[in-house]
DSSP file (Angstrom, degrees, kcal/mol; ACC not computed):
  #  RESIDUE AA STRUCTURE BP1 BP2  ACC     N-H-->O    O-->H-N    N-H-->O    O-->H-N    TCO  KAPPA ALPHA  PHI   PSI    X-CA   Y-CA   Z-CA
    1    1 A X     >        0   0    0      0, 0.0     4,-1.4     0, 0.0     5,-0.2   0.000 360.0 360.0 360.0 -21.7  107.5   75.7   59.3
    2    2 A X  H  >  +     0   0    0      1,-0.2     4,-1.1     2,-0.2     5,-0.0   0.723 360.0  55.5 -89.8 -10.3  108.3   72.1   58.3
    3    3 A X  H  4 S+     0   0    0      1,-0.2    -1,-0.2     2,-0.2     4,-0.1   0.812 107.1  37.4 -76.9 -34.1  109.0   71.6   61.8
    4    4 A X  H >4 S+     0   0    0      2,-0.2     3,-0.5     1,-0.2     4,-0.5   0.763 116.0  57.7-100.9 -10.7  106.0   72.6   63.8
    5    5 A X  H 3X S+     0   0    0     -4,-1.4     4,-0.6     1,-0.2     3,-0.3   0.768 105.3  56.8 -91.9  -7.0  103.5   70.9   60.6
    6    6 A X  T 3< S+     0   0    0     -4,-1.1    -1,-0.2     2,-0.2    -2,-0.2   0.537 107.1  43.2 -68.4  -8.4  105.5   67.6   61.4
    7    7 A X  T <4 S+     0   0    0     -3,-0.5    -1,-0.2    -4,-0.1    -2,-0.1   0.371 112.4  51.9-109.8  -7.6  104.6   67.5   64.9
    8    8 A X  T  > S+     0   0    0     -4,-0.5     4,-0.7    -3,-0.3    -2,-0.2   0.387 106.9  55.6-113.2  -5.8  100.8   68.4   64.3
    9    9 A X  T  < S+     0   0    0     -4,-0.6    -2,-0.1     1,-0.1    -1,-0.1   0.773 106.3  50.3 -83.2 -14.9  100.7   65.6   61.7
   10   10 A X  T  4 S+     0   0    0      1,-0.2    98,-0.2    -4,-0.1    -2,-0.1   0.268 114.6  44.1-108.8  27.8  102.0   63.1   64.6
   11   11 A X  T  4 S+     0   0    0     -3,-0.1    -1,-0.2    96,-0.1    -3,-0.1   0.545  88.4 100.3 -91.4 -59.5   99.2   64.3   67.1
   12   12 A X  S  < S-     0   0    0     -4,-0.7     2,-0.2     1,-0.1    42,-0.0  -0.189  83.4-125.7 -52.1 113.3   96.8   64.2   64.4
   13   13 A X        -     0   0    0      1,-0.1     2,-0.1     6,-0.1    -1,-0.1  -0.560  26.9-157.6 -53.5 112.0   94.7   60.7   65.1
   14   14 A X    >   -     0   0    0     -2,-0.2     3,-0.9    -3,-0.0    -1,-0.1  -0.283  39.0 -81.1-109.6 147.0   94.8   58.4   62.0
   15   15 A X  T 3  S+     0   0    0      1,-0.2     4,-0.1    -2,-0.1    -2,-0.0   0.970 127.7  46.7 -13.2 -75.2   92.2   55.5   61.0
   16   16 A X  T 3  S+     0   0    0      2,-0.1    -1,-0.2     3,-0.0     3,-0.1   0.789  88.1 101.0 -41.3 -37.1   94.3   53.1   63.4
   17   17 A X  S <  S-     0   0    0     -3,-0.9     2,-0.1     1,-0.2    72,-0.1  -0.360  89.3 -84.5 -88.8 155.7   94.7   55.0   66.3
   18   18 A X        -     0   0    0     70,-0.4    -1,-0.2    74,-0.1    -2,-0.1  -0.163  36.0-133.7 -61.8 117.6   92.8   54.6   69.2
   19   19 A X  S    S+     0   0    0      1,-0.1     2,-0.3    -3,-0.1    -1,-0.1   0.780  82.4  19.8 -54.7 -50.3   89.3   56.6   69.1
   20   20 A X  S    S-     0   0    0     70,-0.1     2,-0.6    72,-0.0    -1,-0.1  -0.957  80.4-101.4-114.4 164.4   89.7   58.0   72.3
   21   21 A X        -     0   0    0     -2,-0.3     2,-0.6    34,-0.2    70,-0.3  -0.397  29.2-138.3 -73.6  99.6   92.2   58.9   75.5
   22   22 A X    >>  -     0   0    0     68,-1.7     4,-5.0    -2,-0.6     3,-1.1  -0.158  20.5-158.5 -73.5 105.8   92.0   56.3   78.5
   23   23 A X  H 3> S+     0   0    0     -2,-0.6     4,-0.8     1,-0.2     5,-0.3   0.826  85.7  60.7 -53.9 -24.9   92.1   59.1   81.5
   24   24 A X  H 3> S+     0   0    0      2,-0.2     4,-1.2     3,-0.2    -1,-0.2   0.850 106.2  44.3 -92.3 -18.9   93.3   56.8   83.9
   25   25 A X  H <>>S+     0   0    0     -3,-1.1     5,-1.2     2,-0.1     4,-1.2   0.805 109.4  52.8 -75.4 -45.8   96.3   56.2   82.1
   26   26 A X  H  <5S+     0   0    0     -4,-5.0    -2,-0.2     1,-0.2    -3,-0.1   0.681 114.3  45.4 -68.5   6.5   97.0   59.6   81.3
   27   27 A X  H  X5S+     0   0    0     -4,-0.8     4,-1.6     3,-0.1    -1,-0.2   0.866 115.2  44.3 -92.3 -47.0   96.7   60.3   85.2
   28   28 A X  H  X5S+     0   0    0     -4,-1.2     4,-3.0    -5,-0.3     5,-0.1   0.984 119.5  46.8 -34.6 -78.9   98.8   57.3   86.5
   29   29 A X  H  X5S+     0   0    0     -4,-1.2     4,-1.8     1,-0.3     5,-0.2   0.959 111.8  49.9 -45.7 -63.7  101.3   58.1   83.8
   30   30 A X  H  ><S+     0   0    0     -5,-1.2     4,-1.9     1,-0.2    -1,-0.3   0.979 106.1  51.2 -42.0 -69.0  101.3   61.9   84.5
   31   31 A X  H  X S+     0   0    0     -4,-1.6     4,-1.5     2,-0.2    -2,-0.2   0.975 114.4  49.6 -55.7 -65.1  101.9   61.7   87.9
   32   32 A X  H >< S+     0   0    0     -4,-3.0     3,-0.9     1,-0.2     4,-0.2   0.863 102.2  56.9 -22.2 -76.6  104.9   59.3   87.0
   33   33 A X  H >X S+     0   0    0     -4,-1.8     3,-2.9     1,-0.3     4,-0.8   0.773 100.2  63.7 -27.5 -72.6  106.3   61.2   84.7
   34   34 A X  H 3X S+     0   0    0     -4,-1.9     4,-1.0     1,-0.3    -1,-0.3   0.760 104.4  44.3   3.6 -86.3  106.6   64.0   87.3
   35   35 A X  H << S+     0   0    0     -4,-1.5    -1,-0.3    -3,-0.9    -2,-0.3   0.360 110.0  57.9 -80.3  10.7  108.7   62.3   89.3
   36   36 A X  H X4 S+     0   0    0     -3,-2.9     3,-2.3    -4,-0.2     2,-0.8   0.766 105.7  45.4 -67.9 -93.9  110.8   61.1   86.5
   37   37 A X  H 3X S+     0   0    0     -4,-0.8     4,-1.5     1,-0.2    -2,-0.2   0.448 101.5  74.3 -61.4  -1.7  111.7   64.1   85.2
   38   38 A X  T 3< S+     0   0    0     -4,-1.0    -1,-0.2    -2,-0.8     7,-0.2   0.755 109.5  29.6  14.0 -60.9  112.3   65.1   88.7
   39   39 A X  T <4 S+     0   0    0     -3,-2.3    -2,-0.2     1,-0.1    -1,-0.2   0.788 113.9  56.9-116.0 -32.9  115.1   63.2   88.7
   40   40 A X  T  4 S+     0   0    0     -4,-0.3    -2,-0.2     2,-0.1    -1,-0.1   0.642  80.2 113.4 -81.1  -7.6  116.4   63.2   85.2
   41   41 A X     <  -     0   0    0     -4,-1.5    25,-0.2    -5,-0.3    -3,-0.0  -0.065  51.6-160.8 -51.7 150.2  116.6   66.8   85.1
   42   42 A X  S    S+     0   0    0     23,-0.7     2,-0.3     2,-0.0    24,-0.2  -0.308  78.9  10.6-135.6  57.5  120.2   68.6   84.8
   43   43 A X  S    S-     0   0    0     22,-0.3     2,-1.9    21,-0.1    21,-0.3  -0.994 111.4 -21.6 170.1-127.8  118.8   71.5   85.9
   44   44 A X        -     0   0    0     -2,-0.3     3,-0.1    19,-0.1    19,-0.0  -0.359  53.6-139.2-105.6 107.3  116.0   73.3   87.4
   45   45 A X        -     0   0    0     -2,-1.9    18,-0.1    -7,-0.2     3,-0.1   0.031  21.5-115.4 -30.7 118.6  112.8   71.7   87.1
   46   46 A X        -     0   0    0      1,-0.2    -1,-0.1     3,-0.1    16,-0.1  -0.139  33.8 -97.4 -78.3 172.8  109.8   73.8   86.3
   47   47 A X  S    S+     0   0    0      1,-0.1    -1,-0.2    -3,-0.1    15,-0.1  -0.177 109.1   8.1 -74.1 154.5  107.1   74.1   88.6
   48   48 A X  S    S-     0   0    0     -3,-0.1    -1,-0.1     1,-0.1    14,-0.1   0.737  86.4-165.8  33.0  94.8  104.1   71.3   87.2
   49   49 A X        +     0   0    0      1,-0.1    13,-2.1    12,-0.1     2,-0.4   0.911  52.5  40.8 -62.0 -46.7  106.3   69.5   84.6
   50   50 A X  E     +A   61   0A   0     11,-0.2     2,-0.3   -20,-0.1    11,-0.2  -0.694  60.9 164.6-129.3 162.6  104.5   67.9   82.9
   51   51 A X  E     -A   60   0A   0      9,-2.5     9,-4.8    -2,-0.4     2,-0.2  -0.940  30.7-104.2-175.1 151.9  100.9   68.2   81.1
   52   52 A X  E     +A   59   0A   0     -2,-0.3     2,-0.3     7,-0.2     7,-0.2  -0.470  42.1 156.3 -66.8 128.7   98.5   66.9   78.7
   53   53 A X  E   > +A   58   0A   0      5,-0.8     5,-1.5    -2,-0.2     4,-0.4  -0.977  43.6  56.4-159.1-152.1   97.6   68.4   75.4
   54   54 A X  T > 5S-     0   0    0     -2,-0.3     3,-1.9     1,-0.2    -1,-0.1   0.988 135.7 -44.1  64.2  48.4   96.2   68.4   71.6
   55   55 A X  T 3 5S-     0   0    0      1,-0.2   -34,-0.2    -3,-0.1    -1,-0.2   0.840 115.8 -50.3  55.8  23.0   92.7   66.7   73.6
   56   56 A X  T 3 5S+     0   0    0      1,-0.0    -1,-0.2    36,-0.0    -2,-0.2   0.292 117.1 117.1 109.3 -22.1   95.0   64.6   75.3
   57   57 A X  T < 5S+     0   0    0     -3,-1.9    36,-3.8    -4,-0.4    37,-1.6   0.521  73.0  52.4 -78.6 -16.9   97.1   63.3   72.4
   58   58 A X  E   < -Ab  53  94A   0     -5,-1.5    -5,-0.8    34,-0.2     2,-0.4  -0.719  60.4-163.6-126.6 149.8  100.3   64.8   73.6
   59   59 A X  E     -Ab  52  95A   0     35,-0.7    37,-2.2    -2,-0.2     2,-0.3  -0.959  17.1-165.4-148.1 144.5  101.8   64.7   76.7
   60   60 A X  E     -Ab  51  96A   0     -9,-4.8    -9,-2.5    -2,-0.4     2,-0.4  -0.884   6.0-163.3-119.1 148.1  104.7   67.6   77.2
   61   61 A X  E     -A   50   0A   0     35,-0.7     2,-0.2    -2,-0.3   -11,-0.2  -0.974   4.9-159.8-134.8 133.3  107.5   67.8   79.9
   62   62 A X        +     0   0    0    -13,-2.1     2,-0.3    -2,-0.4    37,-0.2  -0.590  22.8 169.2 -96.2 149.1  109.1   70.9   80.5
   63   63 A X        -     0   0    0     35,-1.3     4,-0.1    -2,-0.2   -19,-0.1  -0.987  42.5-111.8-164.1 158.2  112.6   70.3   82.4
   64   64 A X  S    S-     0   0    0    -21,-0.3    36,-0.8    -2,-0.3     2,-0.3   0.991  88.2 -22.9 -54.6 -73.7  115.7   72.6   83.2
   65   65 A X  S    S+     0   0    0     34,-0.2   -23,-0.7    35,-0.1   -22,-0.3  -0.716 106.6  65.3-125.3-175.3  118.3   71.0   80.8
   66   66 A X        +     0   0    0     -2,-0.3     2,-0.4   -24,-0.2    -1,-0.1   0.196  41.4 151.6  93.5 -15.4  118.7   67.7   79.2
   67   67 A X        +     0   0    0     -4,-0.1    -1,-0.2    35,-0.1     2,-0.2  -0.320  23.9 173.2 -74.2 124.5  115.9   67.2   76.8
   68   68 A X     >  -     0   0    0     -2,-0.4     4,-0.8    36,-0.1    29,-0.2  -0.478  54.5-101.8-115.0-176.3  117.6   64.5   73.8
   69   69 A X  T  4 S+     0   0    0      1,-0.2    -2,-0.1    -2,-0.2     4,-0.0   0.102 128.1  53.9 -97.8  31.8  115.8   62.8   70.9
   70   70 A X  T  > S+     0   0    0     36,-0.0     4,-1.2     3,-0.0    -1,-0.2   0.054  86.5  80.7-147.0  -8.9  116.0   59.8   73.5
   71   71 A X  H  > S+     0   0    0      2,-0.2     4,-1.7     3,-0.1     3,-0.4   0.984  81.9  57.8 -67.5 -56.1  114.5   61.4   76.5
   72   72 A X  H >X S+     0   0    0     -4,-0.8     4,-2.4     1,-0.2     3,-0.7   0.925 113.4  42.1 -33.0 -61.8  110.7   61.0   75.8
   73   73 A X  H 3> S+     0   0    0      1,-0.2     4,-0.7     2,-0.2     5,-0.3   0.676 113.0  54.8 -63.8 -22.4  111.2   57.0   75.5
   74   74 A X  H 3<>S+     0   0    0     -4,-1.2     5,-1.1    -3,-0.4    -1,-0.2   0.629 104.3  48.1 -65.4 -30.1  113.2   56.9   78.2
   75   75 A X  I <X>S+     0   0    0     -4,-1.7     4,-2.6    -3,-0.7     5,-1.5   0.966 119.3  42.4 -66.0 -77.9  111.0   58.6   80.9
   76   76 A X  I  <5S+     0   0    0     -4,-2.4     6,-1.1     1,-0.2    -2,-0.2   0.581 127.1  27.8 -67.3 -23.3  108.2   56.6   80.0
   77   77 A X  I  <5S+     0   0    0     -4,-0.7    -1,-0.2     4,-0.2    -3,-0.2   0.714 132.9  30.5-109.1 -19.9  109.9   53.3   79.6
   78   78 A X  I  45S+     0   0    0     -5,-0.3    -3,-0.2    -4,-0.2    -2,-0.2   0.847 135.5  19.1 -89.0 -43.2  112.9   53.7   82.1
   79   79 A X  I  <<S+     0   0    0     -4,-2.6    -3,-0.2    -5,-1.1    -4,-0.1   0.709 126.3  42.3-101.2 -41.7  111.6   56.0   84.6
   80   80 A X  S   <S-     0   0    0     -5,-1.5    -4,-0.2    -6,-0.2   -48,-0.1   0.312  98.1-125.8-104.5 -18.3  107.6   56.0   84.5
   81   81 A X  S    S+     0   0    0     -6,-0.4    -4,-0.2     1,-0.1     2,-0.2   0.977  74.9 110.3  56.9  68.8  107.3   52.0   84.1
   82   82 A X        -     0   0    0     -6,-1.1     2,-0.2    -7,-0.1    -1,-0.1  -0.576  65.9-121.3-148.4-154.5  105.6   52.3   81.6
   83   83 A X     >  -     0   0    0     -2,-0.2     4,-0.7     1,-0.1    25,-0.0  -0.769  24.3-128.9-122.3 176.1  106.0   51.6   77.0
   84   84 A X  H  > S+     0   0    0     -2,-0.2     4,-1.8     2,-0.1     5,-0.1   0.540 120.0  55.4 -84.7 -27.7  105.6   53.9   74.2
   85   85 A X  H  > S+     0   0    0      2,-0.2     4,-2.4     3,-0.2    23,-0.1   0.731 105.7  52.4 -77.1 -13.3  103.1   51.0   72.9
   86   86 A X  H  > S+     0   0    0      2,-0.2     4,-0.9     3,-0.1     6,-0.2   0.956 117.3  38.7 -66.0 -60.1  101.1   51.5   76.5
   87   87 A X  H  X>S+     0   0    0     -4,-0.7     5,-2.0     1,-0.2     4,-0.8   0.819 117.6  49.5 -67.4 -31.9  100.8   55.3   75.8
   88   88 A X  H ><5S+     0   0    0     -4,-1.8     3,-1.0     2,-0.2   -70,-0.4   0.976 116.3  39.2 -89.4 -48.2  100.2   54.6   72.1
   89   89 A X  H 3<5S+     0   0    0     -4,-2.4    -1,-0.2     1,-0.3    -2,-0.2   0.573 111.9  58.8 -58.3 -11.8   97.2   51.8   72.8
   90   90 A X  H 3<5S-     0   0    0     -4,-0.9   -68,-1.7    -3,-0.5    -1,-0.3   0.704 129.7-101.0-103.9 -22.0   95.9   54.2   75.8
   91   91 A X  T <<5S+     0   0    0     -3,-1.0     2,-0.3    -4,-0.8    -3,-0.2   0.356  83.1 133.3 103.4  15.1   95.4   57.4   72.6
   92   92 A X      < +     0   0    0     -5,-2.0    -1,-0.3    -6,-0.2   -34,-0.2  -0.477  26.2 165.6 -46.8 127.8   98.5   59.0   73.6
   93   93 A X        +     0   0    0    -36,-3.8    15,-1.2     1,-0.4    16,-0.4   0.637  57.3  28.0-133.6  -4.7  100.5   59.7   70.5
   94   94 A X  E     -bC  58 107A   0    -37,-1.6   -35,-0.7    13,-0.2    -1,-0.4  -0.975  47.5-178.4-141.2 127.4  103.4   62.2   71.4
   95   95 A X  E     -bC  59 106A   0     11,-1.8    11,-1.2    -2,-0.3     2,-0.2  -0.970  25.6-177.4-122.2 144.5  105.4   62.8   74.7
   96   96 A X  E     -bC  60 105A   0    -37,-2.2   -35,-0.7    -2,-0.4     9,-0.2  -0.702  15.7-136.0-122.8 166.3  107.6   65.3   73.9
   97   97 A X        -     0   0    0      7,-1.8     2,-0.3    -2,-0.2   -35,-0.2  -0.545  11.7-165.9-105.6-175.2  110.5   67.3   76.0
   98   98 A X        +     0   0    0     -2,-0.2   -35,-1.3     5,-0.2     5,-0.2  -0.802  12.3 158.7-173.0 125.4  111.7   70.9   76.6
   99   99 A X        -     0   0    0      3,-2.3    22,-1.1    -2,-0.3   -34,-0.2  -0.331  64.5 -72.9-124.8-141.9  114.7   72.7   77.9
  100  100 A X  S    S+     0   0    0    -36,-0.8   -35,-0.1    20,-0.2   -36,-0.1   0.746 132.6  17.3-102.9 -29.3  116.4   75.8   77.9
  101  101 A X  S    S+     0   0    0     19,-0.2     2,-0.4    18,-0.1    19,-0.3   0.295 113.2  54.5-125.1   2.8  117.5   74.7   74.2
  102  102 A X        -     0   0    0     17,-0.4    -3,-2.3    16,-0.2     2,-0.5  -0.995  42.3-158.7-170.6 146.6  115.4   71.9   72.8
  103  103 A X  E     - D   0 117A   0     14,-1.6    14,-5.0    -2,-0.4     2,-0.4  -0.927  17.1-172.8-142.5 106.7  112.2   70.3   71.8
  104  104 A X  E     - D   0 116A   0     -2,-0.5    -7,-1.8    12,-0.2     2,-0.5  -0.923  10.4-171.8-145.2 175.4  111.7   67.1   71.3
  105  105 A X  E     -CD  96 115A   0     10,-5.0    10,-2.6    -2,-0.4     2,-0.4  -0.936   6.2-172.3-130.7 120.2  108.9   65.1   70.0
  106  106 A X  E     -CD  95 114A   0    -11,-1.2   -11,-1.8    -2,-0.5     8,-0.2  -0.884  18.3-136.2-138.7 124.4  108.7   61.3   70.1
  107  107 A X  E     -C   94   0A   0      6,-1.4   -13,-0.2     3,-0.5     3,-0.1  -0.553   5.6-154.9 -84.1 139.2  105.9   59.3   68.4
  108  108 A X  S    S+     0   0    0    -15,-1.2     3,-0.2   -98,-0.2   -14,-0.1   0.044  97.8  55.1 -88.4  11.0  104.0   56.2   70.0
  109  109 A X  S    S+     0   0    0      1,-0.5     2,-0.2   -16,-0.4    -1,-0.1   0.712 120.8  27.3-108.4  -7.2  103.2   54.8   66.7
  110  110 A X        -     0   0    0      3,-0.2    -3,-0.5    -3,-0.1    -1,-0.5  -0.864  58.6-168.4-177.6 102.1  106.6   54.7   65.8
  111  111 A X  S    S+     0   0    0      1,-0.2   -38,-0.1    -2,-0.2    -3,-0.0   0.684  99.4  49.6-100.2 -17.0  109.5   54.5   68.3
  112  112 A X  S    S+     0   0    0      1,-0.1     2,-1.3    -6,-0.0    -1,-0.2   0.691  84.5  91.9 -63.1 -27.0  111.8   55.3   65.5
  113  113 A X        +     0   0    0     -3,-0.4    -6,-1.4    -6,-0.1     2,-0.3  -0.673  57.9 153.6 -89.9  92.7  109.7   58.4   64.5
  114  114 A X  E     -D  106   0A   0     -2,-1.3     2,-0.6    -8,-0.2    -8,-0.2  -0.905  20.4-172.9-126.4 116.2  111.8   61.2   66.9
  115  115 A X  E     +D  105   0A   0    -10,-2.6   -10,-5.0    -2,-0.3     2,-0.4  -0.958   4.8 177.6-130.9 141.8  112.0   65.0   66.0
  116  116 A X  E     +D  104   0A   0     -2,-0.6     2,-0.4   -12,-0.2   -12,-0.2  -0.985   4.1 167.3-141.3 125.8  114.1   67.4   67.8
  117  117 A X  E     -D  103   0A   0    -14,-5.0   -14,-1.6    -2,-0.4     2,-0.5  -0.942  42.6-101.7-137.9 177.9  114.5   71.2   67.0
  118  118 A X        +     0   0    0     -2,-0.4   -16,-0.2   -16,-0.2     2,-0.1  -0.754  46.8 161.9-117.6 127.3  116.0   73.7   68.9
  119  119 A X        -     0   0    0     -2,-0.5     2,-0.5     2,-0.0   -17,-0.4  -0.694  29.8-144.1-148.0  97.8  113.5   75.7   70.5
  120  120 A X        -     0   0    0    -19,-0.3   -20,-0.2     1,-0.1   -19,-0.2  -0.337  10.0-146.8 -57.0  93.3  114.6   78.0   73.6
  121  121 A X              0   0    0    -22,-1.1    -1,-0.1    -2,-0.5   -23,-0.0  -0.159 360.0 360.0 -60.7 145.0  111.6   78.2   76.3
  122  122 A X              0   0    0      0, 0.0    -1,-0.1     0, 0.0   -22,-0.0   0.491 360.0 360.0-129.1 360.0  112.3   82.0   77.6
């Protein structure tokens, strides 16, 4: 329980954060993303990886294996060409992963601020 209201407080949009979600990043970036996890998977990618949600706030990738508490920032900054401070200035505030064993959820306000709990897609 502490788990899933810690990940809907770092969706949730604060004073600071950017009043709304610039769509033409979150399409560029999407489409990236895609073909990172593509390629970072270790194992079999699900059909449409990745998607927007939480109005935009969130952006999820589903992937076979592999998802760490080091994946998100790595897609985006390693993979996607992109920052966590791009996604976080565009109203992005989480991209999270998913595997066969794990979920995890990576903050743009806070590159430090990483939660991972084991949650089994079936």
């Amino acid at each position: 329980m502490m788990a899933i209201s810690y990940t809907l407080a770092m969706v949730t949009p604060r004073g600071s954060d950017p009043l709304t979600v610039d769509k033409q990043f979150l399409e560029d970036i999407t489409r990236k993303l895609e073909a990172a996890v593509r390629t970072a998977d270790k194992g079999k990618t699900p059909p449409n990886p990745v998607k927007s949600t939480k109005g935009n706030r969130k952006i999820e990738v589903d992937m076979g294996k592999g998802c760490t508490d080091k994946l998100p920032s790595n897609l985006i900054a390693q993979r996607a060409g992109s920052s966590l401070k791009a996604a976080y200035d565009a109203g992005v505030l989480v991209i999270s992963c998913h595997d066969d064993k794990w979920e995890c959820h990576q903050s743009t306000r806070d590159p430090n601020d990483v939660l991972c709990h084991a949650a089994p897609r079936h």
